[in-house]
Every structure is written in C-alpha cells, then in structure tokens.
N, C-alpha and C positions, 0 to 999 in steps of 0.2 A: 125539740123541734117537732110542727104538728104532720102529720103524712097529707100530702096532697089527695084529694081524691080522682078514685081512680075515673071518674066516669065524666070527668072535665074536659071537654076537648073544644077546644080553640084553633081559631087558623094561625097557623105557625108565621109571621112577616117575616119578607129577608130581606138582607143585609141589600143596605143600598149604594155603599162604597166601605173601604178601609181608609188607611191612616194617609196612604200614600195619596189619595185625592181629597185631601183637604185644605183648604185654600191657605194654613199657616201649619208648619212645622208639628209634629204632635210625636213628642219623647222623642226626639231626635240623640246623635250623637253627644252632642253639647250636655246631653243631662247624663250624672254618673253611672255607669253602667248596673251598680247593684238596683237603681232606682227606676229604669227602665221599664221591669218586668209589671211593678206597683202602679205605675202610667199608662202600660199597656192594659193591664185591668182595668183601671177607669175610663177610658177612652173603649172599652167593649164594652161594657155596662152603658158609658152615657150612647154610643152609637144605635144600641139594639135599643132603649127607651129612644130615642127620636125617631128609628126608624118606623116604631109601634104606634107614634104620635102624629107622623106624618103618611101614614098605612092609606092608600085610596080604598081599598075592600072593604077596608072596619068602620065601624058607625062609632061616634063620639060612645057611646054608650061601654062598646067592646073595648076601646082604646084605656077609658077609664078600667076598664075590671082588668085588662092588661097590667096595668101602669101599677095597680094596687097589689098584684101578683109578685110581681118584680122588688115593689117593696116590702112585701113579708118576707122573701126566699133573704130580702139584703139583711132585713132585722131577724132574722132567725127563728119567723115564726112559721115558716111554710119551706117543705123541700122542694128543691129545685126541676124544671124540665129540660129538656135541649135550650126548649127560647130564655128560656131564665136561669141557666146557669154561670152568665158570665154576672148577677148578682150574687151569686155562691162564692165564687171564685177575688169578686171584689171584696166582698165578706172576709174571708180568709187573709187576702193581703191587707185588710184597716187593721184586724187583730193581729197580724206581724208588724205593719211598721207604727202602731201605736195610732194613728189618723182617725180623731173622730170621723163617722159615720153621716156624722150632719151635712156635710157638702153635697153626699149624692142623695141625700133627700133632698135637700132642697134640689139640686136639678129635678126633682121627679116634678117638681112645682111647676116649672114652668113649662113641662113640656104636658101636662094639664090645660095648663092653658093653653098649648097650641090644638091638646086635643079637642076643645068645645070651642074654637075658633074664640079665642078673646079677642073683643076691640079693644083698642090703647086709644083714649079719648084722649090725652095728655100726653106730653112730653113726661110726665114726670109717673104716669102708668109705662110710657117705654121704659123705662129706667129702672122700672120696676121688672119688669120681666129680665132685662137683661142680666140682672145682681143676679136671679133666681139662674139664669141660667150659663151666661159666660162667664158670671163672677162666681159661680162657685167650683167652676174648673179651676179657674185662677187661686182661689184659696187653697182648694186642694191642693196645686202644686208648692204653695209656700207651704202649708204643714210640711208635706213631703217632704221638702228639703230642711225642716226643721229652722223657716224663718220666722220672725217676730210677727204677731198680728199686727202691729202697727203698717205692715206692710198692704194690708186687706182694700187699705182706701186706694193709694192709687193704683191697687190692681183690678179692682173693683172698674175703676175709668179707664185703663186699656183694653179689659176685655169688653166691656160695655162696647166702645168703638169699634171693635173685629167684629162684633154681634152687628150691632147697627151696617158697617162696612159690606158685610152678607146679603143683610136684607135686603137694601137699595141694590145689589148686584142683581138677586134674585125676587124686585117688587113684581115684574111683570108675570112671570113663570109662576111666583106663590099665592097670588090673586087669580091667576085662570086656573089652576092646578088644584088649588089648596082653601081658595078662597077666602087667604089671608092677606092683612093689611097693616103692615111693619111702619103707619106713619101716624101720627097722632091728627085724630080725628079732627079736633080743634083748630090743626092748621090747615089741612083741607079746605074744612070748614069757610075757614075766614077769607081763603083765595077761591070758592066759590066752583071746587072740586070734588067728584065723586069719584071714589074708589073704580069705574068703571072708565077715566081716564086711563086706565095701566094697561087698559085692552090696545091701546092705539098703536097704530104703525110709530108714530113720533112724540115728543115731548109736547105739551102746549106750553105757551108762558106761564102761565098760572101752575101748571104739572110742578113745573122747573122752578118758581120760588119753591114749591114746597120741599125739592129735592135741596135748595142749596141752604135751608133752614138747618134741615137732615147732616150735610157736609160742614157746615157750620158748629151745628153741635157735635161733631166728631172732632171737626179739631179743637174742640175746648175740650173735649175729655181726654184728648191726648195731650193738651198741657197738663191736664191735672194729675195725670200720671207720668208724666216723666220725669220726674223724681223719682221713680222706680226704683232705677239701679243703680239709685245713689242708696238704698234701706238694702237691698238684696246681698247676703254674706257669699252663697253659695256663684264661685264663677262660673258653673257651668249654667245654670240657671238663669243667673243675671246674663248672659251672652246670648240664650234663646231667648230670652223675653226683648234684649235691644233688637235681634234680629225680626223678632216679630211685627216688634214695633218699626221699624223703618220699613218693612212690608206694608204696613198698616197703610204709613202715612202714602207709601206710592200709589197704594188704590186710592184714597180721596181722592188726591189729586187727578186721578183718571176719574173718578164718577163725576167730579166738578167739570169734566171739564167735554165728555162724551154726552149724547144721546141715550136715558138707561133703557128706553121702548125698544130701540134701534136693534140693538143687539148687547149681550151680556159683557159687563167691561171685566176686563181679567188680565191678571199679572203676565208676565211671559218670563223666558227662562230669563234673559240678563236681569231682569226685577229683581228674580230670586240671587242672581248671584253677585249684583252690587249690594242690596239688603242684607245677604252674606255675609259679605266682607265689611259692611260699615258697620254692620252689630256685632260683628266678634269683637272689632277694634273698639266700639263704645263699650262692652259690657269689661275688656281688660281695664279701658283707663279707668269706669267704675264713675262716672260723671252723667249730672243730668242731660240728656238729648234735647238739644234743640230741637222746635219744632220751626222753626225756619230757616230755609236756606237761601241762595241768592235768588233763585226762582220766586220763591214768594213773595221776598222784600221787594222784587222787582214788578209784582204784580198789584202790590198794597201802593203803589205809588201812583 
C-alpha cells in the first residue's frame, strides 16, 4: 500500500446525518446480527462519499480528487486519513465476508455525477444513475447475505424507486441548494418547464404532469421488483426489503397525491409501523407484494 503524502491537506466534510435519519431502515434488527457490523461499513463508506458529493464548500473539482482518494484507500492503493478511513475499514470487511469490491465502486460513480451536477436528459439517464447508485446498495446486500445474482434485477427496480422516491421529496431543496435536477430533461422539456419552476411557492399544472410521470414510473418499477421476496432465501433480509418496500409504496402515494413546492412530504410514525407489521408478515409468507390495494383499485376506477 503507497503512503499518503504528507503535505496533502483537504478540508475535512462532516457527516451530515447517521443511519437513524434515513428515510428507510438501514441494517436494522431484521438483518442477522453477525452481518450488521459489514452493513454498518458500507453504509459509513457510502454516507462519508455523498456527504463529500453533496459538500457546499468544495468546488466540483475538490469533490472529484475527494471521491478518487476514497477509492485508492478502498483498492489498497493509498493509506487511509480520518475522512477516508471508513474506505479502510470497508476494505477490511469485503476481504472477511468474501463481497466483491465492485459495488462500492460503482456507488463512487454516481456520486461523480452528482459531483459535476449531471443533467439526466432521459428517463433512461435517470435509470442510469440510480443502478449506479441505489442499485448497488441493493447488490451489495444480496451478496452479503449470500443470495443468487438472479436476484440483482428486481433489486435493481426497488431501489431504483426509494432513489427516484427521495428525489421528488427533496426536487425543491436539491435545485436551490445543490442545483440539481432529479427529472428527465425531455419531459420538462415537452410540458414546456424549466428547472426554475422548483423555486415556486406551489406546483403549476405542467410542474405536476411532470411529477406524476415521475410517480408513474415508480410504480412500475415497484411491479418489476416485487417478485423480490419471492428469489430472497435469507428471512431476515427478505422481511426488511418487504418492509421497505411497503414504505416505499406509502410515500408515492403521498407525492401523488400532496403539493411537492408546498412543503416536503414525509412518512410519519404510524407509516413506519403499519409498513412494519405488513412487511414482516409478507416477507414470512415469502409471496409476491401486491402493488395494489383497495385504495388504488378504487381510484383506477
């Protein structure tokens, strides 16, 4: 391993929450306790790279020599500092539980892109950054638990959906803030909107197709993955990924159906603890989740 040098100095970014304020479950009880500790690793490594990516002080330029720091200390070509030793430390757990290394590169990918503000002209550039980034959490945790890659696709589409689910919660904040733009250009585009609608006290109608395009394609990507936990072996696994998922599906249904200018839509406690109790009981019976309940059928009508 090469020695850092010593005459490097960087501003240190901090930490901008833990596990406990994250809008979904992260290594919760539900997952086996020897496996905990290798979740808490990755979830320090991916927290400290978006914090670096989402840094107001750093110029796109810093973020990147950041980001490349973080992946030397991970591939073993640079020792570690305070900011970059939670890539030491995930290093350490890939070579205990055998987990290739490829997942937290690729996260490094997409939070690249959020460093040089990528535009997503496409639905199918959204799609792109989400693999790179919610779907390689998701991989990660099927290795972990030692499940079948067959599993990758429909994990691939619920985390896809918790990513997209985010955004839309946080379009107006990440566009004054951040100066970024979580919707494909092209549909904009076509309803004859600028990114500078997100400033507004309220939705426009035009604003609003483009949002229900956005909740549209979330719930197809939450059909595509619920078959989940009908491929998942592992129960404790399959039981947080149901609970996630009926998380998930409660926020659309709130973004579809709120103001997202207005103010930010967000779960509340009973959310969390019917999504609870309905994903423990889907991830025992071990059955595909319906994505509709009587609510919807009654609204498709």
């Amino acid at each position: 391993m090469a020695e850092t040098n010593g005459d490097e100095k960087m501003t240190k970014v901090e930490r901008s929450k833990d596990a406990d304020g994250e809008n979904f479950p992260v290594g919760s009880c539900l997952i086996p306790p020897p496996l905990r500790k290798h979740v808490a690793a990755f979830y320090d490594y991916a927290r400290t790279a978006d914090d670096i990516a989402d840094s107001p002080i750093l110029s796109s330029d810093e973020k990147i020599e950041k980001l490349k720091v973080i992946e030397d200390v991970l591939t073993g070509i640079r020792l570690p500092d305070a900011e970059t030793l939670c890539a030491d430390k995930l290093r350490e757990s890939l070579k205990e539980t055998g987990v290739t290394a490829e997942h937290a590169l690729d996260l490094l990918k997409a939070f690249r892109m959020d460093a040089v503000g990528q535009t997503y002209n496409t639905w199918t550039d959204l799609m792109t950054y989400c693999r790179w980034s919610a779907g390689s959490v998701g991989r990660f945790m099927l290795d972990l638990h030692g499940e079948n890659p067959t599993a990758y696709w429909p994990s691939d589409a619920v985390c896809a959906a918790l990513q997209l689910n985010n955004h839309l919660q946080d379009c107006k904040d990440d566009f004054l803030t951040r100066n970024r733009v979580y919707l494909p250009a092209d549909w904009m585009k076509e309803e004859g909107v600028s990114p500078d609608a997100l400033t507004a006290e309220r939705e426009t109608p035009a604003l609003r197709r483009v949002f229900d395009r956005m909740t549209a394609g979330i719930d197809g990507l939450l059909v595509e993955g619920s078959s989940l936990p009908m491929i998942i072996r592992s129960r404790g696994l399959r039981m947080e990924v149901c609970v996630i998922f009926r998380l998930a599906q409660k926020l659309v249904r709130r973004l579809k159906k709120n103001d997202l200018l207005t103010r930010k839509v967000e779960l509340t406690k009973p959310d969390w603890l019917f999504a609870g109790a309905r994903g423990i009981f889907d991830g025992i019976t071990r059955k595909k989740i319906s994505c509709l309940n009587k609510r919807d059928l009654s609204e498709k009508k």
